[in-house]
Structures are given as structure tokens and as C-alpha cells.
N, C-alpha and C positions, 0 to 999 in steps of 0.2 A: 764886910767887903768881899769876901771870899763865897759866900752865899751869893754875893750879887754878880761878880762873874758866873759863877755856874747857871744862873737862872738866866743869862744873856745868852749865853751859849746853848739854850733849848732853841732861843727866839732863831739864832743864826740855822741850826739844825732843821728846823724846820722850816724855815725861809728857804732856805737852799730844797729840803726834801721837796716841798712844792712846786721848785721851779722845774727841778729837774725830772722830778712826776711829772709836769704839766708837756716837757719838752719832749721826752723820752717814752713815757707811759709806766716807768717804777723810779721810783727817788732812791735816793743816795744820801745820807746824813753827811756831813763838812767834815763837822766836828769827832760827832760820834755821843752827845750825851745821852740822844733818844733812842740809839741802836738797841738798848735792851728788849727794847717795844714790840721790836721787831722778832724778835727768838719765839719762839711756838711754844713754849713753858712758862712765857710773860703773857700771851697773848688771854688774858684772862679778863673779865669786866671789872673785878674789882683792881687790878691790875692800871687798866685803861683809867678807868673814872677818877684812881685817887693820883694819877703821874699830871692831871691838868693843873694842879696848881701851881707847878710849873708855869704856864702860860700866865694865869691873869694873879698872879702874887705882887710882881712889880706891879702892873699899874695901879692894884688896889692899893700899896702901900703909896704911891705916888697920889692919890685922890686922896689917901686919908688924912695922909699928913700934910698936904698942902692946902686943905681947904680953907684956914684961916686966915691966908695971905694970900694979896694979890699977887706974888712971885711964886709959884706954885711950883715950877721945878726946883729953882735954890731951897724954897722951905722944905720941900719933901726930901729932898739927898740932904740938909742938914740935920732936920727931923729922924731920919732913918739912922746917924750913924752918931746920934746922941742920946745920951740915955733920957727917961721923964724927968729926973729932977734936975737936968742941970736945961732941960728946951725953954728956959723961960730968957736965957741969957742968949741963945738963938737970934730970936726975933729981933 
């Protein structure tokens, strides 16, 4: 659960960074978890490429685990914070 706050808080980070780039012409993080990004000793490609899973983590685990049911958000948040041997009692 603590993983999945912090992974929400990129979403909000950069939601906000984009608007206020868009409005402004330089963003401003909310929160603050993407500011590292931003420091000139981060700004590195291997740096850059591997902070994205950050972004698309949630909803791969959201498609993964909700494919076998028609309720796709209930089964993926109860899929996600149950372990495999007990997801059969889930459903």
C-alpha cells in the first residue's frame, strides 16, 4: 500500500508539473517525488529511462490483474494486495 501512495504521487507531480509548464513555461512539482529529475547529477539517460516505471507500473498491474474479470478495477486492487495463494478465495 505504501508503494502505491508513492507511485500516485509521481502521477499528481507530474500532472501538476505539466500544467504549470504549460501555463507558465517551467513546472513546479506539488509534491516533490520527481524533483530529483530535476538536479543536474540526475539528469542522466540511464537516470531518465529507468524513473518511467514510475508512470506506467500502476496501470500494468491494473490490466494484469484484472483481466480475468469483468470488475477489472475491484479485481486488480484485490489482486494487488493478496498474495497468489490465497487470490483464488478473491474471486
Amino acid at each position: 500500500m505504501i508503494v502505491a501512495v508513492d507511485q500516485l504521487m509521481w502521477y499528481c507531480d507530474l500532472a501538476f508539473f505539466g500544467l504549470t509548464w504549460l501555463c507558465s513555461g517551467h513546472g513546479k512539482f506539488i509534491v516533490g517525488v520527481c524533483s530529483y529529475l530535476q538536479r543536474p547529477e540526475n539528469m542522466t539517460v540511464v537516470r531518465l529511462a529507468t524513473s518511467w516505471h514510475h508512470v506506467w507500473f500502476i496501470p500494468c498491474v491494473f490490466y494484469v490483474r484484472g483481466e480475468d474479470c469483468s470488475d477489472r478495477v475491484g479485481t486488480a486492487v484485490a489482486h494487488t494486495f493478496t498474495p497468489r495463494r490465497f487470490s483464488h478465495a478473491v474471486v
